[in-house]
N, C-alpha and C positions, 0 to 999 in steps of 0.2 A: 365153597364160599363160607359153608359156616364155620368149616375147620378154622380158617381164615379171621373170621370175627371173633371165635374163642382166646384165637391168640393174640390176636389183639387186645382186645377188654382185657388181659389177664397181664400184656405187658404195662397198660397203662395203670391198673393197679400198682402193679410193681414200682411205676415211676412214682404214682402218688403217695405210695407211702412211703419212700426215701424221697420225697420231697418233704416229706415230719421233720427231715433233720436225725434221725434214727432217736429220736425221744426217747426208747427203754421203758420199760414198765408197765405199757398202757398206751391208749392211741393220745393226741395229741402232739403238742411238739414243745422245748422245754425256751424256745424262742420267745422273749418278753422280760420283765422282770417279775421276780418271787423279793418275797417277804420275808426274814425269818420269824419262828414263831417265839424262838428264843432272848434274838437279842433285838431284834428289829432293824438289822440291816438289811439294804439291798442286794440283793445277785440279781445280775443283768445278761442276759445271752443275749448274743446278736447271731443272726444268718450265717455271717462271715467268719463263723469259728471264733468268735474271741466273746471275752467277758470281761465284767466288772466288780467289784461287792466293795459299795458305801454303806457305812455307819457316819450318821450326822454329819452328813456332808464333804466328809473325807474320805478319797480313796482309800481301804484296808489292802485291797491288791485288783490284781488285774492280767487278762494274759491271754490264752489259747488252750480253746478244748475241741476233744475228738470224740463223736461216738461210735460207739459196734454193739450194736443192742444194747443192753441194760450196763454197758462199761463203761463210763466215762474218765478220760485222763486229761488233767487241767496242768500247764505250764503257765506256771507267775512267771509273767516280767514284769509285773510291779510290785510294791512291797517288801516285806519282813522276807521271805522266801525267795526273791526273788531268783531265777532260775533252777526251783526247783518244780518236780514234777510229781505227781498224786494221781493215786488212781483209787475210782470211784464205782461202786454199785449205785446205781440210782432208781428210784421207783414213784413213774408218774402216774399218779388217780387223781384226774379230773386235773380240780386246781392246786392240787398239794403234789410238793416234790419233797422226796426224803433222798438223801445224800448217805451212803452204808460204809463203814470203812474198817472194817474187823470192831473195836468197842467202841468208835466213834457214828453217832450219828444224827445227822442234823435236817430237821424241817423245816420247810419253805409252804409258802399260801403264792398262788397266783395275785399280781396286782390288778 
C-alpha cells in the first residue's frame, strides 16, 4: 500500500509539472503576457500553443510555439517572417523571461 501511494504522489507530480507548460528556466509557466523591457511591446502565450507580440496596438507577429525544457521553437504565421521558424533558449525567474539566441537576447517582465 505504501509502495502504491509513492507512486502515486510521484506520478501526479509528474503531471503537475507538465501541466507548467514545460516553462524552462525555473518553476512557473510562461502562460500570460510579458512585457519587454526594451521596447515595450507585448508577447502573449496562450495554453493552446500559440502566441502573439503587439507594439502600440499592432500586431508585429504571431504563430506557434513548442517547449522541451529550456528550448523553445516559435513558428510566425503572422508578420515580417511569416512562415518562418526560430528556436529559442529561454530562462524564466519568477516574473522576468529572457529569450537567448547565440548574440541575440531579449527580456520580458510579467504583466
Amino acid at each position: 500500500m505504501k509502495k502504491f501511494m509513492a507512486i502515486s504522489l510521484a506520478l501526479v507530480l509528474v503531471f503537475t509539472l507538465a501541466a507548467c507548460g514545460g516553462s524552462g528556466g525555473g518553476s512557473g509557466s510562461i502562460v500570460g503576457t510579458w512585457e519587454s523591457y526594451d521596447s515595450g511591446s507585448e508577447l502573449t502565450f496562450k495554453s493552446d500553443g500559440t502566441y502573439s507580440e503587439i507594439f502600440h496596438g499592432d500586431i508585429l507577429r504571431a504563430g506557434t510555439y513548442t517547449l522541451d525544457g529550456d528550448k523553445m521553437t516559435m513558428k510566425e504565421t503572422e508578420g515580417a517572417n511569416a512562415g518562418k521558424e526560430s528556436e529559442w533558449t529561454i530562462e524564466l525567474d519568477g516574473d522576468d523571461l529572457t529569450f537567448i539566441d547565440g548574440l541575440l537576447t531579449y527580456s520580458y517582465r510579467k504583466m
